[in-house]
C-alpha positions as CSV (number, residue, x, y, z in Angstrom):
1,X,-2.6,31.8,7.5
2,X,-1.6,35.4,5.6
3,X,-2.8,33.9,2.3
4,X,-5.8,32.3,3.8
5,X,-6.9,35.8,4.6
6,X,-5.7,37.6,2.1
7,X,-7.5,35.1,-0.6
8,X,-4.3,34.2,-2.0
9,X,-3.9,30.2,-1.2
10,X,-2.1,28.5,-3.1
11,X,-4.2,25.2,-3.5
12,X,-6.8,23.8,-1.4
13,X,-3.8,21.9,0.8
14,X,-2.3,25.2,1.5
15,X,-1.3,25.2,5.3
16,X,-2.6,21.8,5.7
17,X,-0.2,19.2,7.9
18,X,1.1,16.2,5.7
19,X,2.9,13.4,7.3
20,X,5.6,11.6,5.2
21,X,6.4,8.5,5.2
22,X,10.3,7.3,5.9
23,X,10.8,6.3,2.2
24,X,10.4,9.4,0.6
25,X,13.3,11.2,0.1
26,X,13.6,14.5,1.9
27,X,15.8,17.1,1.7
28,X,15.6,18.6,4.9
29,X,14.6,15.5,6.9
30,X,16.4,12.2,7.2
31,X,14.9,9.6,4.9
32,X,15.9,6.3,7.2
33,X,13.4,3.7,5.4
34,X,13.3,2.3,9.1
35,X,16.7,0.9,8.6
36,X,19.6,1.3,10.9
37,X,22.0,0.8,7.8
38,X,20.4,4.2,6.5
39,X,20.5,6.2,10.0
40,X,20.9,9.8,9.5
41,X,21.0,9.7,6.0
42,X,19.6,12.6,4.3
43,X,18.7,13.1,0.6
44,X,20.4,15.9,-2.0
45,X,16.5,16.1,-3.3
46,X,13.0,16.3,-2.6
47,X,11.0,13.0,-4.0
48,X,8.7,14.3,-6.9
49,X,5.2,13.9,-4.9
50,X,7.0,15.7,-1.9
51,X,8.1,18.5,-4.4
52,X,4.5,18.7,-5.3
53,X,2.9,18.9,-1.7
54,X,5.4,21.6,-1.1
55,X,4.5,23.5,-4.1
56,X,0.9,23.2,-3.2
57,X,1.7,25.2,0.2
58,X,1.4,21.7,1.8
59,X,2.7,21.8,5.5
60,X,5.2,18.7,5.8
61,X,5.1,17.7,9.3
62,X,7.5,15.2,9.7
63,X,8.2,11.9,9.0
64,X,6.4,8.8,10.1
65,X,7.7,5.1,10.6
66,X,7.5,2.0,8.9
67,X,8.6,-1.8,8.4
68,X,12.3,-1.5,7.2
69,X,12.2,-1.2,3.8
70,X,8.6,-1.7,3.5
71,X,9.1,-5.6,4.3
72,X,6.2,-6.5,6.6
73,X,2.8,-5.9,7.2
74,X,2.4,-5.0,10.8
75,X,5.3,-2.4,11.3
76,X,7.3,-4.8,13.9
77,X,10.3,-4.6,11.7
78,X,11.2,-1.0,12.1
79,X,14.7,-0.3,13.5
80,X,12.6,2.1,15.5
81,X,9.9,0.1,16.8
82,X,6.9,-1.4,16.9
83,X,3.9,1.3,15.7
84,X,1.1,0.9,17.9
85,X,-2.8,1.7,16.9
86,X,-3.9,4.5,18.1
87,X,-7.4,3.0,19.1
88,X,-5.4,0.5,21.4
89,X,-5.8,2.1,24.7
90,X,-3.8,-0.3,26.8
91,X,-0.9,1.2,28.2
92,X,1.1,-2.0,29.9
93,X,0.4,-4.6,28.3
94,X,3.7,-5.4,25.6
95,X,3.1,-7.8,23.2
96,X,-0.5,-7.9,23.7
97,X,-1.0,-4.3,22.6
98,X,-2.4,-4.2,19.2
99,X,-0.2,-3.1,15.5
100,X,-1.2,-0.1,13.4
101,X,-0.5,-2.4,10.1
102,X,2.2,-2.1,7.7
103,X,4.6,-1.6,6.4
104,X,2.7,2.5,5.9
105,X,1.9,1.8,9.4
106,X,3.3,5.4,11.1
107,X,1.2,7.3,8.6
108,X,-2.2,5.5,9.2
109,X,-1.4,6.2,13.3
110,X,-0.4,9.7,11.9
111,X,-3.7,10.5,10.6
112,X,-5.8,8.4,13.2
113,X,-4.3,10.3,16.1
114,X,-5.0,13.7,14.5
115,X,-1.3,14.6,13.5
116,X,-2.2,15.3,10.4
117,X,-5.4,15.4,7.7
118,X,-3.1,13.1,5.6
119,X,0.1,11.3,5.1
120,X,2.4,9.6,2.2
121,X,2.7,5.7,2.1
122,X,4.1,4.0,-0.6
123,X,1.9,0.5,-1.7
124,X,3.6,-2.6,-3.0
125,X,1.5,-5.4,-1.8
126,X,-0.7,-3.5,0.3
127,X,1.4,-1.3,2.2
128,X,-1.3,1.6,2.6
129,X,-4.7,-0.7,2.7
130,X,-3.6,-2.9,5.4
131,X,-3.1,-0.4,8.2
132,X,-6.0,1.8,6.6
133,X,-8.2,-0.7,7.6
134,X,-6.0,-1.4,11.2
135,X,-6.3,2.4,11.9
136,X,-9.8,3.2,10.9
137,X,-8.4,6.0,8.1
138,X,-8.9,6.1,3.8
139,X,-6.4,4.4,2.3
140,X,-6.2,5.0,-1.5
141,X,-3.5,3.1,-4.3
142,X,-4.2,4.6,-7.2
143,X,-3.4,2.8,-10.3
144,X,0.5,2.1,-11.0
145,X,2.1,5.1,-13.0
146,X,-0.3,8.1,-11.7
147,X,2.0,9.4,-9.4
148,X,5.9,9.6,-9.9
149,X,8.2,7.1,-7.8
150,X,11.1,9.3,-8.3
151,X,12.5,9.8,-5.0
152,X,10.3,7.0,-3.8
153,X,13.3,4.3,-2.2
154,X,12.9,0.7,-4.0
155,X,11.3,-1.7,-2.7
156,X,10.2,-3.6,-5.5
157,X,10.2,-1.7,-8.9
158,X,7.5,-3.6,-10.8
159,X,4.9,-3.2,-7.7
160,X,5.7,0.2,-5.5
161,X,3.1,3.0,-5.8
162,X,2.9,5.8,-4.2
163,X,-0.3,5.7,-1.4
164,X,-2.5,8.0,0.1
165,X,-3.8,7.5,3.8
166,X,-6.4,10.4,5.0
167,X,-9.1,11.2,7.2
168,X,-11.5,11.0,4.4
169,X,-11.6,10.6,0.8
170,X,-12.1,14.0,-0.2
171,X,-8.6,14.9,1.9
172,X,-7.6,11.9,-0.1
173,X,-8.9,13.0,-3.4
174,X,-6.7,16.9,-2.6
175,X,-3.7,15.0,-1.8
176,X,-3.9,12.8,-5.4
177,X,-5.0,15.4,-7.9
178,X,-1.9,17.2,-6.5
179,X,0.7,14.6,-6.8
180,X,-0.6,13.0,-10.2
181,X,1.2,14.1,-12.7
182,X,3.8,12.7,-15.3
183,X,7.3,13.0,-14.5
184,X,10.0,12.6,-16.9
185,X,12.3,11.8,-14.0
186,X,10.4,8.4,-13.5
187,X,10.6,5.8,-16.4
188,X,7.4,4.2,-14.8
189,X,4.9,7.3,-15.2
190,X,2.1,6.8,-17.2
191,X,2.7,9.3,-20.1
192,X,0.5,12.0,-21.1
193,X,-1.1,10.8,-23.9
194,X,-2.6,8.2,-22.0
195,X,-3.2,10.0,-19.3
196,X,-5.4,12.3,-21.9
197,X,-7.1,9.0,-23.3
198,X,-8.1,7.5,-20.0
199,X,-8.7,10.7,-17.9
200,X,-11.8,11.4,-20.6
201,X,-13.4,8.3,-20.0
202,X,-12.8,8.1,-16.2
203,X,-14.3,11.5,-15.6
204,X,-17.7,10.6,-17.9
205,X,-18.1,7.1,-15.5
206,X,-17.7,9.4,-12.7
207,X,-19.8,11.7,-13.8
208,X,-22.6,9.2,-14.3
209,X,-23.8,9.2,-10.5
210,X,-24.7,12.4,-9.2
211,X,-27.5,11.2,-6.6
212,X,-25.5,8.9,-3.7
213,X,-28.8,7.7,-2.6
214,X,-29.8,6.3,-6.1
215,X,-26.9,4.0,-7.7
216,X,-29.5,2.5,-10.6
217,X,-27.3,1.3,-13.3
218,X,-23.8,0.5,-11.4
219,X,-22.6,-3.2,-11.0
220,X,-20.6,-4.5,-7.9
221,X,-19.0,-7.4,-8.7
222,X,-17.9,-10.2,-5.6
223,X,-14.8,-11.9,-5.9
224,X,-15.7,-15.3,-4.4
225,X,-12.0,-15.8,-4.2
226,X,-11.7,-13.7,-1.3
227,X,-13.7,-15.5,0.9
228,X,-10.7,-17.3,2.3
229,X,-10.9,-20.0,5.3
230,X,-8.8,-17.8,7.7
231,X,-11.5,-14.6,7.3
232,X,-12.7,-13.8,10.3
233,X,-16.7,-14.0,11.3
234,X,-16.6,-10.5,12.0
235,X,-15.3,-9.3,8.6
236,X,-17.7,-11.5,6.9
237,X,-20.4,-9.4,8.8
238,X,-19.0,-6.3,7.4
239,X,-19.0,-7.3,3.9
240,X,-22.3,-8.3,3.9
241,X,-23.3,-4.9,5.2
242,X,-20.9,-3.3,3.0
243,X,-23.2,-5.7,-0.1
244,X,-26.4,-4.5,1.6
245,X,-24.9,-0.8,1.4
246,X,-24.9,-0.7,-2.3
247,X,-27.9,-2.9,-2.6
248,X,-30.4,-0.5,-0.8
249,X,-29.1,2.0,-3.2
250,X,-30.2,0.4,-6.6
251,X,-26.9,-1.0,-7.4
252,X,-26.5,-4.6,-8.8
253,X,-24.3,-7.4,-7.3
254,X,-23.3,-10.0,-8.6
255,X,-20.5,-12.8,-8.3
256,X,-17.5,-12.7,-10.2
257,X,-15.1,-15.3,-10.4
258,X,-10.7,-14.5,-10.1
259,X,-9.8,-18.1,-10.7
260,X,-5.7,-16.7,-10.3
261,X,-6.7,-15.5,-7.2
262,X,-5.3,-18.0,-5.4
263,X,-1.9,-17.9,-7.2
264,X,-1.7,-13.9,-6.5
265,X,0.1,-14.4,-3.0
266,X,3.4,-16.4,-4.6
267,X,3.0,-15.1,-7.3
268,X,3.6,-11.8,-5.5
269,X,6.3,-12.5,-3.0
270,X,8.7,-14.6,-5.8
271,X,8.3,-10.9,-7.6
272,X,8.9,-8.6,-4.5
273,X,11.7,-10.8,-3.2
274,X,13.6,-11.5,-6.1
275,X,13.4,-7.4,-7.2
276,X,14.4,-6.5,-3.3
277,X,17.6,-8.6,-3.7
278,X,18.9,-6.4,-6.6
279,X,17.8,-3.6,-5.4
280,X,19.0,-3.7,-1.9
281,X,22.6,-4.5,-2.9
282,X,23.4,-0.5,-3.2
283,X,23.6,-0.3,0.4
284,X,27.4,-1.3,0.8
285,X,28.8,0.8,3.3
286,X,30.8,2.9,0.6
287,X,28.6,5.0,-1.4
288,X,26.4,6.2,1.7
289,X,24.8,5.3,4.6
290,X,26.1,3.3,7.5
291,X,29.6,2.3,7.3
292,X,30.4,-0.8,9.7
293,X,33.0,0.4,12.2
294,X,34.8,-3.5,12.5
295,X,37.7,-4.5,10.6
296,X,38.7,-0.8,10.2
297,X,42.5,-1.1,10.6
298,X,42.5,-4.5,9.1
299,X,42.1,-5.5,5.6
300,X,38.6,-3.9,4.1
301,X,37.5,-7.1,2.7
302,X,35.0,-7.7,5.1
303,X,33.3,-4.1,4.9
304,X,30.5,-5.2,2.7
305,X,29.3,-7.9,4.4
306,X,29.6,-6.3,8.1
307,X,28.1,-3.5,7.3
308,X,25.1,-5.2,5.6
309,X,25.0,-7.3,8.6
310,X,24.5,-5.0,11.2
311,X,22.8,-2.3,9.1
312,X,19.9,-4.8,7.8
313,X,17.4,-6.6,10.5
314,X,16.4,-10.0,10.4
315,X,13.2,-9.7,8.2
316,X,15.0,-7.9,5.5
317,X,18.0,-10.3,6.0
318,X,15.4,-13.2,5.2
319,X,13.7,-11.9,2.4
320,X,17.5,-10.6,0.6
321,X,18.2,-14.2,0.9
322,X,15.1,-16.0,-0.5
323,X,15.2,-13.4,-3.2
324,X,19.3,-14.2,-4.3
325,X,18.0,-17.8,-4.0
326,X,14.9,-17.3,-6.6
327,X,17.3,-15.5,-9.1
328,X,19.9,-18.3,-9.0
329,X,20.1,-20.0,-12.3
330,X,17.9,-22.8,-11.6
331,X,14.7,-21.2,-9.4
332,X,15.1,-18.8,-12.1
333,X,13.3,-20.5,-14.9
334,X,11.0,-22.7,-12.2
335,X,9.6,-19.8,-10.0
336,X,10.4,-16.3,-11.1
337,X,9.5,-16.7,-14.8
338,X,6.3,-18.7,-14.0
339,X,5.3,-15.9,-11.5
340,X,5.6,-13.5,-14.0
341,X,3.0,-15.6,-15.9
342,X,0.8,-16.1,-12.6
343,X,1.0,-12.1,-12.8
344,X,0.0,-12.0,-16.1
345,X,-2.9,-14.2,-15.5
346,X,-4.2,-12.3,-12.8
347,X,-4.5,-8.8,-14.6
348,X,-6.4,-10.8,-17.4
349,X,-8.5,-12.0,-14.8
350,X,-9.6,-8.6,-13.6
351,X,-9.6,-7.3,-17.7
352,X,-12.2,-9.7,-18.0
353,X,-15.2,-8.7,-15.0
354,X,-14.7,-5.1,-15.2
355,X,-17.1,-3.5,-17.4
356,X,-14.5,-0.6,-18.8
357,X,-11.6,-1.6,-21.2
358,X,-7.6,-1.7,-20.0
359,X,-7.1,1.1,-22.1
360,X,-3.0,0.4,-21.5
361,X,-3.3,-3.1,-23.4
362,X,-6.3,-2.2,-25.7
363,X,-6.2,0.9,-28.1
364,X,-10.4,1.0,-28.3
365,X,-12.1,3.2,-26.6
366,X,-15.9,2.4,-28.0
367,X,-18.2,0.6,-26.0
368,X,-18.5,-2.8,-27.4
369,X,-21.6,-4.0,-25.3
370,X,-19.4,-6.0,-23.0
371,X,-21.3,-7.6,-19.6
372,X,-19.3,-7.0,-16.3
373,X,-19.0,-5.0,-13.0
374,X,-17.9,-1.5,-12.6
375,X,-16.0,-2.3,-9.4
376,X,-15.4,-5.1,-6.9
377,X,-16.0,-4.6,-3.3
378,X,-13.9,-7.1,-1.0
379,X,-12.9,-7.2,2.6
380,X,-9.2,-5.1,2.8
381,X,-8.0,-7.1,5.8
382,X,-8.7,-10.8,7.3
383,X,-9.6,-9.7,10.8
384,X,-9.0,-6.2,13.0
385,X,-5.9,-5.2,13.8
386,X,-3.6,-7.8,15.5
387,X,-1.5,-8.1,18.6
388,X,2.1,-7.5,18.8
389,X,2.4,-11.2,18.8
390,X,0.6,-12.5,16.6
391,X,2.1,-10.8,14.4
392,X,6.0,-11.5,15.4
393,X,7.8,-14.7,13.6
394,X,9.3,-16.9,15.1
395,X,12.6,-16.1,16.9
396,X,15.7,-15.9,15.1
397,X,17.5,-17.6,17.6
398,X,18.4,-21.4,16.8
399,X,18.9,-21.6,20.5
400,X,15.6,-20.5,21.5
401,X,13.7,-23.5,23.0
402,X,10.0,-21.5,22.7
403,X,10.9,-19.7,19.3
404,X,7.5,-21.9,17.8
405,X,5.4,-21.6,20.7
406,X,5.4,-17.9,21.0
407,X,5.0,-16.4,17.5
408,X,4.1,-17.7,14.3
409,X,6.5,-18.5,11.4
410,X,7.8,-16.3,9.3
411,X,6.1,-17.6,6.0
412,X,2.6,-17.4,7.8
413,X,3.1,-13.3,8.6
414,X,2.6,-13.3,4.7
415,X,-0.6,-14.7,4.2
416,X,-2.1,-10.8,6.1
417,X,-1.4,-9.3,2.6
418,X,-3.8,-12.0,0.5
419,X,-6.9,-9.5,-0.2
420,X,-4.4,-7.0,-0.9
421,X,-1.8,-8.4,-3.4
422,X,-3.8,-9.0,-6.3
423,X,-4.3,-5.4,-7.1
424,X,-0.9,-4.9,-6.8
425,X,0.2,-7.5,-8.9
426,X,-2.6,-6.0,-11.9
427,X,-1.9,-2.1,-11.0
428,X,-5.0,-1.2,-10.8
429,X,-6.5,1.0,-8.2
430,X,-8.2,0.1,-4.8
431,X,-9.1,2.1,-1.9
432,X,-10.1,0.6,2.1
433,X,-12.6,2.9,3.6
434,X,-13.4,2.0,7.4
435,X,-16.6,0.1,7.4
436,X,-17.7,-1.3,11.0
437,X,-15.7,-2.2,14.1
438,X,-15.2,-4.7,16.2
439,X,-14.3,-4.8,19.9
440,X,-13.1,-0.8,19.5
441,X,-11.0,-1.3,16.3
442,X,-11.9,-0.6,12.9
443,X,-12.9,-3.0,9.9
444,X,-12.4,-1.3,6.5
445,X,-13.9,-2.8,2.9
446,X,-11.8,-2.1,0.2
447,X,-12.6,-1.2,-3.4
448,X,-10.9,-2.1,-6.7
449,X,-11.5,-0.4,-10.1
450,X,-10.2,-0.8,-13.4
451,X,-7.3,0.5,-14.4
452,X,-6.7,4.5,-15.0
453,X,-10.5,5.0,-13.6
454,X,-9.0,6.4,-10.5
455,X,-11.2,9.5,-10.2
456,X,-14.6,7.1,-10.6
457,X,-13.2,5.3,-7.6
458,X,-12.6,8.1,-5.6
459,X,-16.2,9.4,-6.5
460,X,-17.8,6.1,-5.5
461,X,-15.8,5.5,-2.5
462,X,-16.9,8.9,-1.4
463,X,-20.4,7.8,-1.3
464,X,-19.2,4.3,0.4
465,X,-17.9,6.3,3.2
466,X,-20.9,8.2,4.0
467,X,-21.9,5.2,5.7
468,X,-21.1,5.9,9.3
469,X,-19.1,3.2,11.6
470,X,-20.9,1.1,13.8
């Protein structure tokens, strides 16, 4: 407040209230990940972007929950319960209340409740767009390297990126030009030099519209890919308004075809799991973290695995083991190599309707003439927000006589991250900005870009947004 009036503010986030979420490391705060194996852990170091807020005079006002380790998309697997949305005003009503999203599901309440004009969430499938959309809030991805992981607790190396949710995209847009950055603590950060190369070209596209009533010239592509059986009527609605939005404006549409589209999903979760196995086996019980208390006057030998079996829940249990299964030998060479080839395929895919070059794969920067869309506008979730359980899988319990009746299976909980995974799998940017509601809770449309052309997303999902909700 004394450098407000004084005219001495340090950036345009100075004194503003940042919400973090639980998988950033903190040095003052205890960075959990939702996971009772990490209770009361805190961190030696601030992560790089939480450095950065800091520096920026940022006001970081706590930290907000999530799915354990990331791993869901709902926030029902938090050690520290289920996150509810905030636009759910049932008080009583247990599993029938509605989720916030996950796994980034404590920062879109965060931020949807007023707590704060933006919070942290870390992307790796669709971590940040999935509750964005639940919540009724901006959230941003911006392409893979922009901001620094360091600090950031592994998920999934290849796919985690640091997330933006916010009450609008220009809160969203303060929060990003403030963590983006290279840092040499992060072997994943896009280095300055390219940085330099795409950053020129990214702020001439977005330069290109100045009148948000007159979008003559820009092409939105529509991935028929995402018009998947399990959509529901209502987001279809929303699209098509979200189509007409653009259209009124001058912009073109056309259809675009993602023919790997459909391999995206398995592609995605062989990946995810198979990286989660390795990277989960730090947490031991000996180098920190919870230290199972059984066994402790007999023979350690069983210290490892107690303490990884009450530390972990179920859902991170289940994915440890199908990703230990896909690195075995055999599942190896027929599932993870082949998904690193489904990967492959996909970013080609999206190389191939977007206008602008991949400027990390091709080294020419002149315009060679080439026919295709500037961005793609898709739905960001299959329906609004969810109930508790719908969203639960099945029990855990072998002795459970209902387990099927009551909840889905834990394979089908999956299938909530299809229109998000495919930009993950590429790296390229995409944003959910709230669109429409239905029945009281929000519907967001989500926006992809090429990659590196984060601020000429930002710029056009700013004039997306000033469509008001209906």
């Amino acid at each position: 407040m004394q450098r407000h009036e004084q005219g001495t503010t340090l950036s345009p986030l100075d004194g503003a209230p940042i919400g973090i979420k639980d998988n950033f490391c903190t040095e003052t705060l205890p960075t959990t990940c939702g996971s009772k194996i990490l209770e009361g852990f805190i961190s030696p170091y601030d992560a790089t972007v939480v450095q950065r807020l800091k520096q920026a005079g940022a006001i970081i006002m706590g930290k907000t929950n999530m799915d354990e380790f990331g791993m869901g998309a709902a926030n029902t697997f938090s050690h520290y319960g289920t996150v509810i949305n905030p636009h759910d005003q049932e008080k009583e009503n247990g599993n029938k209340r509605h989720v916030a999203g996950g796994s980034s599901g404590g920062s879109a309440a965060a931020v949807a409740s007023g707590m704060c004009i933006a919070a942290l969430g870390s992307d790796t499938g669709g971590s940040v767009r999935l509750p964005a959309s639940y919540c009724g809030v901006v959230g941003y991805k911006p392409s893979y390297g922009r901001c620094s992981r360091h600090g950031l607790v592994t998920y999934a190396n290849s796919l985690d990126t640091v997330g933006i949710l916010a009450q609008d995209v220009t809160s969203a847009r303060l929060v990003y030009d403030t963590i983006s950055a290279y840092d040499s603590k992060d072997p994943t950060s896009m280095p300055n030099n390219l940085r330099t190369r795409i950053d020129d070209q990214d702020q001439k596209l977005a330069s290109r519209w100045h009148n948000k009533d007159d979008l003559s010239g820009l092409v939105i592509g529509i991935p028929q890919e995402y018009y998947v059986d399990p959509l529901s009527e209502t987001v279809v609605d929303i699209w098509r308004q979200g189509i007409r939005f653009f259209k009124e404006r001058g912009a073109s549409i056309v259809p675009v075809s993602l023919p790997m589209t459909r391999f995206a999903l398995p592609a995605y979760f062989t990946i995810a799991l198979a990286e989660a196995s390795s990277n989960l086996a730090r947490y031991d019980g000996v180098r920190y973290g919870r230290r199972s208390q059984a066994h402790r006057e007999e023979d350690d030998g069983f210290l490892y695995a107690d303490t990884r079996a009450e530390g972990f829940g179920s859902e991170v249990k289940r994915r440890i083991m199908l990703g230990t299964h896909i690195l075995t030998a055999g599942t190896y060479d027929k599932n993870f190599l082949p998904a690193q080839k489904a990967r492959r395929c996909v970013q080609e895919d999206f190389d191939k309707v977007f206008i602008q070059t991949n400027l990390l794969h091709d080294e020419k920067m002149t315009d060679t003439g080439k026919k295709g869309v500037h961005l793609l506008l898709t739905p960001s979730a299959m329906s609004p927000a969810p109930t508790i359980e719908e969203c639960l899988p099945e029990s855990d319990d072998p002795h459970d006589e209902n387990r099927r009746k009551r909840h889905n299976g834990a394979v089908d909980t999956y299938v909530n991250d299809v229109m998000t995974v495919p930009a993950s799998l590429a790296g390229i940017p995409a944003i959910s900005v709230p669109f429409g509601k239905s029945n009281g809770f929000p519907v967001g449309l989500q926006l992809l870009g090429q990659y590196g052309y984060d601020q000429f997303l930002l710029e056009m999902a700013d004039i997306f947004s000033s469509a008001k909700l209906k």
